[in-house]
N, C-alpha and C positions, 0 to 999 in steps of 0.2 A: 504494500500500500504506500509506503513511502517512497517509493523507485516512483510510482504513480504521479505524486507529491512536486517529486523532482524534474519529472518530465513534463509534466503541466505548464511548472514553473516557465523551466526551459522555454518552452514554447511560447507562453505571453510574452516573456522578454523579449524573446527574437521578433516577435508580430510589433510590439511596441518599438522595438527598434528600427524593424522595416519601415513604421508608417512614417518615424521621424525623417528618413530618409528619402521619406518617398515624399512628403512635405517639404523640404530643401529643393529637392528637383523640381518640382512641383512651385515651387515660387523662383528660382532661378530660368525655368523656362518662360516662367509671368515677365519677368527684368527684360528675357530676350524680346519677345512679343514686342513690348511696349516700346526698345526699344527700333527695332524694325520700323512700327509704326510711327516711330517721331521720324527716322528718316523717310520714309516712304513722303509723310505731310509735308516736310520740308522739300522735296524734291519738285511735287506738286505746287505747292506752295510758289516756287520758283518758275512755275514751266505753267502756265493756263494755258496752254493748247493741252498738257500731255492730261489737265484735270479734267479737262473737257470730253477728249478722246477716253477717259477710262468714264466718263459719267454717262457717253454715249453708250459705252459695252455694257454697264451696269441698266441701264435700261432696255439696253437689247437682252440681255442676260434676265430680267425680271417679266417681261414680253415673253419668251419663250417658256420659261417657266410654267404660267399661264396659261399657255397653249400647250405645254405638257400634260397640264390637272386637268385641262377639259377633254383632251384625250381620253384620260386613264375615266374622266366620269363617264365618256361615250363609250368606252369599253364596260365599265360598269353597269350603264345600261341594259348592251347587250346580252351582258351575263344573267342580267335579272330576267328580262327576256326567255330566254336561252331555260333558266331554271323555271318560270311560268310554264316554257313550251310542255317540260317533263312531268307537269303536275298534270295529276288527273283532273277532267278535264272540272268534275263537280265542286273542284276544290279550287279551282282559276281564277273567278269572280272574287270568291271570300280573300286571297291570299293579293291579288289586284289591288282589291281596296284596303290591303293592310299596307303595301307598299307608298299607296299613292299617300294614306295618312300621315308613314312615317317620314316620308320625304316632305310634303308638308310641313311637317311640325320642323324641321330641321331647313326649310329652306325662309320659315316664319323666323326660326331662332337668331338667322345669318343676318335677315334682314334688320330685323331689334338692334344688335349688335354694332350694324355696320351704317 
């Protein structure tokens, strides 16, 4: 039981040792980050064409995006679709009007929100 004791021990030490370590790294990659980004702003900073040219991408980048999600919801569609086709058929109407409810309530919620 006291081998037990000892090995337990062992163990928390090593974990609390790891996490200090892992907290160090963990805030020395924060210092890099930050400072990356102070030059990055400085460069920009310096250069309105290159902040302009990166605000373009970033909008072209947030544009696609976009047109990714309504994708994946036209896919989503489909698949609801796709699973009505599979129901029998006495069951189509009832499970119809459960989807149409619940997309409802979530495209009411969007709008609240937004």
């Amino acid at each position: 039981m006291a081998d037990d004791d000892v090995v337990s021990s062992l163990v928390k030490s090593t974990r609390s040792m790891l996490s200090s370590e892992t907290l160090l790294v963990d805030a020395i990659q924060d210092l890099v980050k930050d400072e990356v980004k102070r030059q990055i702003r400085q460069k920009l900073d310096e250069n309105p064409e290159l902040r302009e040219e990166l605000r373009k991408a970033v909008e072209d980048l947030m544009e696609a995006k976009v047109h990714e999600a309504y994708a994946v919801l036209k896919i989503g569609k489909v698949g609801a679709k796709i699973g009505i086709e599979l129901v029998p058929p006495k069951l189509r109407k009832e499970i119809g009007q459960e989807l149409v409810s619940m997309f409802q309530k979530e495209v009411d919620r969007m709008l609240e929100q937004g």
